[in-house]
N, C-alpha and C positions, 0 to 999 in steps of 0.2 A: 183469758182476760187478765191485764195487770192490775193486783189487788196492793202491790206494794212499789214503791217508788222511795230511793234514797238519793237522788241525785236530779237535778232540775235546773233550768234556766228560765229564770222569772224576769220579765219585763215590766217594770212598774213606772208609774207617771203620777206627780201627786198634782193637785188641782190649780188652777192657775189663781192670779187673786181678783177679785170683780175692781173693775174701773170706779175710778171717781167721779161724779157729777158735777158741770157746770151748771149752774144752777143761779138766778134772784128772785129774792123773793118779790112775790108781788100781794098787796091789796087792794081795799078803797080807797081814792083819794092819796094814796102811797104806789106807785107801780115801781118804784125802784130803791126799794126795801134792804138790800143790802145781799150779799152770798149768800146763800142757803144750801147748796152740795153738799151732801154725804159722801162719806167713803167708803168704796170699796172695800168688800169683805176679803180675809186672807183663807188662801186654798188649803186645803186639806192636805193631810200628811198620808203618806203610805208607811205605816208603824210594824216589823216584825214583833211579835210577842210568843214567848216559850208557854207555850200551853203545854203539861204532861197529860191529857186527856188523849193530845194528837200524839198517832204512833209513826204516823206516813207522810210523804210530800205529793202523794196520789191528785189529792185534788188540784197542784199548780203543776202537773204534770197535763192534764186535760183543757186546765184553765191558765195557761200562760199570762197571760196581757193581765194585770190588774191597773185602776185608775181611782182613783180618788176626785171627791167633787170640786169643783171651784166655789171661789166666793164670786158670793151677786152684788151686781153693779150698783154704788148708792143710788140715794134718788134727792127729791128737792123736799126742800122741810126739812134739813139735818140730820134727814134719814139714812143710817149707814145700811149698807147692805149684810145680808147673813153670811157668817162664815161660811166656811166649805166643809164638809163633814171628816174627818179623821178615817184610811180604812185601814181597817185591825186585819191582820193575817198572821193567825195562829201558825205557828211552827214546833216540831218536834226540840225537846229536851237534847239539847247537843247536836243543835243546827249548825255548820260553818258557811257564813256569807262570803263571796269572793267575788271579786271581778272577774270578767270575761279573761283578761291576762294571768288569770290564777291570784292575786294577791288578799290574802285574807284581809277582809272590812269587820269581819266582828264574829267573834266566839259565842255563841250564846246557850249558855249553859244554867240554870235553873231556875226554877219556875217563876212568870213575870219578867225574865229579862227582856229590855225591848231594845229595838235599834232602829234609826228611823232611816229608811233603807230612800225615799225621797221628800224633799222638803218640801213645804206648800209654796205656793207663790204670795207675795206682801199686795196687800189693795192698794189700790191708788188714789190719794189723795182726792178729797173734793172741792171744788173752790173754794165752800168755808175756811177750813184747814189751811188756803196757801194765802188767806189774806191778813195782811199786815197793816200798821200804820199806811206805808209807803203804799203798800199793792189792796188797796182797798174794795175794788171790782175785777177779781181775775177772771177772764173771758175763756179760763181753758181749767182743765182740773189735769191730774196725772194717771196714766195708764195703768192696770193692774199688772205687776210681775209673772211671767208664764212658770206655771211648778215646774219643779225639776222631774229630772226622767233618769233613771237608770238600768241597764240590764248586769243582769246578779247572778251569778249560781249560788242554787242553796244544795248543800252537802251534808246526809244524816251521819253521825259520828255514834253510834250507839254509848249511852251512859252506864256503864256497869265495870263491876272492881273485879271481877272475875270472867275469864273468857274461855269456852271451850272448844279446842281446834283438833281436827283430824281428819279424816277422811270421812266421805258421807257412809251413813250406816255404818258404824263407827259406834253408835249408841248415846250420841250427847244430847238428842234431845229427850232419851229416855231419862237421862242422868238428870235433866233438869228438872221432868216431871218427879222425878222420885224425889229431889233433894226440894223442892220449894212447892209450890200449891199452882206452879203456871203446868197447862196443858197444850202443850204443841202435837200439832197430828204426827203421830207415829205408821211408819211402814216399814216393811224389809227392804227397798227397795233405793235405787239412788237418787239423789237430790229430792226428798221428799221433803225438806225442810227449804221452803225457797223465801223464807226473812227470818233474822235473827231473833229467835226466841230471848224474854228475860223474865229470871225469876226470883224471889226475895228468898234470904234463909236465913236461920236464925239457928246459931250455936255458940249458946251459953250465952253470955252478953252482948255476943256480937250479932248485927244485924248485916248483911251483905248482898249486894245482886249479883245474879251469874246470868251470863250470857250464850249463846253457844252461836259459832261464826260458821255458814253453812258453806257449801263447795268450796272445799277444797281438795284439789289433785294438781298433780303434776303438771307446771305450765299457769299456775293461777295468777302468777304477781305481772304474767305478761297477757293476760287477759281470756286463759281459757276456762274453760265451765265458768260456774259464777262466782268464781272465785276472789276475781278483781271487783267487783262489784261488792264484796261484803269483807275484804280485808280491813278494809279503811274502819271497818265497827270491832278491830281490836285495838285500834290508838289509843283509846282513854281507859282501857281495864290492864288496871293495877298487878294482874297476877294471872299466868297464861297456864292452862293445862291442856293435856294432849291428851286424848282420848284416843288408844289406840284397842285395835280391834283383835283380841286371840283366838276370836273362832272363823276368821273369813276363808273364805271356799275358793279365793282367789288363790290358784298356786304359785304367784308370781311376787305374793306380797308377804310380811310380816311384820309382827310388830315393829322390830329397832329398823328396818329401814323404811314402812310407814314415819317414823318418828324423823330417820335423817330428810324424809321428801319433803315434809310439812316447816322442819327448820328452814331448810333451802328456802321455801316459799317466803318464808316470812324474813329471812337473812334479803330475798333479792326486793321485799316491799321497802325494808331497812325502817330503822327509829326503835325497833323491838330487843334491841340485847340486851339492855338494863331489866328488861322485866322478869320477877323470879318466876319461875318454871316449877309445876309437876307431872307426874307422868303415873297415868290410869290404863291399867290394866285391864279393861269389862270383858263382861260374857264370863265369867270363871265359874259360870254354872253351867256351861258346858264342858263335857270331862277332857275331851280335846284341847279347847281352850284355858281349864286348869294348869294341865300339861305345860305349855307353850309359856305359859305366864310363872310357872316356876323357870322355865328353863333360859327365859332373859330377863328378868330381873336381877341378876349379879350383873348382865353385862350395863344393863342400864343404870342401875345403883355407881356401877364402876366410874361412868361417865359425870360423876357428881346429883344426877336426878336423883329426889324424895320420891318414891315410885308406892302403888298404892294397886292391889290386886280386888278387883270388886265384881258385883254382878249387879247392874241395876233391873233387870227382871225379878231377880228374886231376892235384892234388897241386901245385899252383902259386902258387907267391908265401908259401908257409908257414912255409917260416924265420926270415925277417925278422918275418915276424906275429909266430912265438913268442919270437924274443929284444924283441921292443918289449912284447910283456907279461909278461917275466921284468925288465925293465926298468923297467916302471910299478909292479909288486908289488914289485917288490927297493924303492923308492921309497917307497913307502905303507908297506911294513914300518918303514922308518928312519927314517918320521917320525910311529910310533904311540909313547908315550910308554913307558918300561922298566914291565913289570911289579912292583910291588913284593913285598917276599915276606911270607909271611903275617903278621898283627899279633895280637896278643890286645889289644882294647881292654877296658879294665877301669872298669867303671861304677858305681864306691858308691854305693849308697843315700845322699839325703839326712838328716842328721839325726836332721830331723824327721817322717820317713818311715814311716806306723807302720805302713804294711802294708794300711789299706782305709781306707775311706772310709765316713762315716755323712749323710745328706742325709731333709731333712724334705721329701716330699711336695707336691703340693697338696689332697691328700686326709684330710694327717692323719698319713699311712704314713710309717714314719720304715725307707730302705732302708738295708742292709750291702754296700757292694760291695769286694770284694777277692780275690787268688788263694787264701788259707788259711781265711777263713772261709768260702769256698761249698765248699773242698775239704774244709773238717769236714762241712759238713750234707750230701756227697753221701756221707759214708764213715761214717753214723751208723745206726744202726739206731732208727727211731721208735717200734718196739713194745718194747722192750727199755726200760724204766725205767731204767736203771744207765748205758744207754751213753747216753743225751739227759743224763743228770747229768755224766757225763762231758764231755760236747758243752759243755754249759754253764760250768762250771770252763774248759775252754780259749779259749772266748770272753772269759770275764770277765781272764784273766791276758795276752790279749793287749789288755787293756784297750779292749773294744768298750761294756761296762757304763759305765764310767768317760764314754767317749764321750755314750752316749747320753742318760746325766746332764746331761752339760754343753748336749747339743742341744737340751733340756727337754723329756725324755722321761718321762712320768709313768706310773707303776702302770696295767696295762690300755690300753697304747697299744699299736697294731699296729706290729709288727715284721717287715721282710722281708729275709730274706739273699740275695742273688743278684740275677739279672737277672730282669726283669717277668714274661717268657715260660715262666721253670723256678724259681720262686723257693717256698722255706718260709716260710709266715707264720705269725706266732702272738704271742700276745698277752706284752707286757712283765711281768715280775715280777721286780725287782731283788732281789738277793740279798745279805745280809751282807758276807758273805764266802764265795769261791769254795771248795766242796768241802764248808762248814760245811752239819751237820743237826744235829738233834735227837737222834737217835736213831745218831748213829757217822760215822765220812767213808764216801765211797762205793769201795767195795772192797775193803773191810776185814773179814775173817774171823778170829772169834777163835778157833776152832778150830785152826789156824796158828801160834799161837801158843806153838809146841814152846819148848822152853830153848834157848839160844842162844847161844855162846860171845861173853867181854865183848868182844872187840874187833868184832865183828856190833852187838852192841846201842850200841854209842859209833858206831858210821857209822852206823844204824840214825836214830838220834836225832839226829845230827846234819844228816842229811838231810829230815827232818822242822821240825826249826829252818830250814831254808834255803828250804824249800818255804813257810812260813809266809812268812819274812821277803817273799818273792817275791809274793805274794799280797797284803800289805799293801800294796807296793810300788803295786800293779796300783790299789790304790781309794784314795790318799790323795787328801785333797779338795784342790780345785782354789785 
């Protein structure tokens, strides 16, 4: 049964946002009381958070799909709907998020760091909210936005300054138990360590974790025993030791070319040469292994290794081991560069930055791509006459019409807003001017029309004059 998981593909979808309500009020003797629609609640987020309680990605191993709730639809009474609830998903301390194509989205390294892996969806407007001077009775409210979705791999990176590598039974996770207070199952026997033990130690003032990285043999960096599986949890430790073994029964093995197999492995993972290197000698509580451990240490001293003759059974040679890598980490600490402390980087918009982009085809199709006009046509309602008029007034004032003038776009050309895959087409029909009909502007009720005290009617009108000027603004020719 799999108890441990460092590698996952999570599919997450965060909550869409509730609709806005069309909505009037009604009472006694009043049946046409004015808007009353709520809006839409916004959807819930799917939020990574670094918990160090979590050791494993076991549980999104079995439970892929995660989803987050939506907001609820307003109602009438200027009742807004409930948000959508937020869903938290704990992650191990040195999680790496990435897309499907490999590209790293987020580093997440100590405790409380969060990243919000998908965003909720915005509510939609209720009539209340879209009436104006001008649009006094809107007969339609705006759609909730659908949450985003994303699939992620999540990748454990183990967090520790110290890393123990060698061959299995090799003795490193005896070495952890004797040097810090963690307890990994010990056996004589191969791969009995199948996830990376970590353990705190403390020599002298320094305080440090060790880790120890399990399978490794020959063939690891290209995926044999489990070696590619747990390489990746030496990336972030500061200081590599090699735990090589003088008492093994294998006749085909020893120490210095254990030490040359285990370089190869980590030379063909690559990113590992910078990091300082010692070399442990265990078992020299066996007289054979004694032996063996005087008789390659000058060749390995030769080769520039700090080399270190120990017995973690019977507790030999371990002090000095652990002040030389409170030593090495107190080092690498002091010459990692000062964190700085947070920035708000501030990015204006350019100029001439209008917000989307208009692009002629090879077909003919003249596309819209931009964040606020695909965010109008997913929050519009298409059976609704009033609210596509609406739609269209906010396209024209953020000057898309204007645009597709200048692109030579003529009466009866296809129009698409969005991307290829989710996109509204429909045929061009430029318009006067934004909002103008024939027959009254759109959402305008004369019934509404009650008396009105004069300083109502002077903002009234003059809001109307502003709206105008804005509008002209929007289609002066080029």
């Amino acid at each position: 049964m799999t108890t441990f998981v460092d590698r996952v593909e999570l599919h997450v979808a965060a909550g869409s946002g509730g609709h806005g309500c069309a909505s009037v009020h009604r009472e006694k003797f009043k049946p046409l009381g004015g808007p009353d629609g709520g809006n839409g609640g916004r959807g819930g987020d799917v939020i990574l958070v670094v918990d160090q309680s979590v050791t494993t990605l076991l549980d999104y191993h079995h439970s892929p799909h995660r989803k987050a709730t939506s907001g609820r639809p307003g109602e009438g009474g200027n009742r807004s709907g409930k948000d959508g609830q937020d869903l938290i998903l704990p992650v191990p301390d040195g999680t790496v998020v990435q897309d499907k194509a490999g590209n790293v989205l987020a580093d997440l390294v100590g405790q409380g760091t969060t990243y919000i892996a998908a965003e909720g969806g915005r509510g939609g407007l209720g009539n209340a909210a879209l009436s104006s001077a001008r649009r006094k009775a809107p007969g339609f409210a705006l759609l909730g936005v659908p949450g985003g979705t994303q699939d992620i791999v999540l990748e454990l990176k183990t967090v520790a300054d110290v890393a123990l590598v060698g061959y299995p039974s090799a003795g490193k996770s005896s070495l952890i138990s004797v040097l810090s207070a963690a307890k990994p199952k010990i056996a004589d026997y191969p791969f009995t360590t199948l996830v990376p033990n970590l353990g705190v130690v403390t020599a002298g003032s320094t305080v440090y974790t060790i880790a120890d990285v399990p399978g490794l043999i020959p063939g690891a960096s290209q995926g044999k025993g489990l070696g590619l599986e747990f390489l990746r949890h030496v990336e972030r430790c500061e200081v590599l030791v090699h735990v090589l073994d003088t008492a093994t029964l294998e006749s085909d093995r020893d120490p210095v070319s254990d030490l040359e197999i285990i370089e190869e492995e980590l030379n063909q993972y690559g990113g590992l040469g910078n990091r300082p290197r010692l070399v442990v000698l265990n078992k020299i509580d066996v007289p054979d292994g004694k032996d063996l451990a005087e008789m390659v240490r000058p060749d390995l001293e030769a080769r520039g290794y700090q080399v270190f003759a120990i017995s973690a059974v019977a507790h030999m040679g371990l002090k000095e081991l652990s002040f030389a890598l409170a030593e090495l980490v107190a080092q690498a600490r002091a010459a990692k560069p000062k964190e700085e402390a947070t920035r708000i980087v501030i990015r204006p918009k350019a100029v001439d930055d209008a917000g989307f982009t208009v692009t002629r085809e090879d077909d003919g199709l003249y596309r819209v791509r931009g964040e606020k006009p695909e965010r109008w046509v997913r929050q519009t309602d298409f059976n609704n006459d009033e609210a596509v008029g609406y739609l269209a007034d906010r396209l024209a004032r953020l000057g898309i019409e204007a645009s597709l003038m200048k692109a030579g776009a003529r009466t009866g050309d296809g129009v698409a807003i969005g991307p290829e895959e989710n996109a509204v087409v429909f045929d061009w029909e430029p318009t006067v001017m934004a909002g103008a009909e024939m027959l009254g502007r759109r959402g305008e009720d004369h019934r509404f029309d009650a008396p009105r005290p004069a300083s109502q009617r002077r903002r009234d009108k003059q809001a109307e004059r502003d709206e105008s000027d804005q509008e002209y603004d929007d289609f002066k020719p080029f």
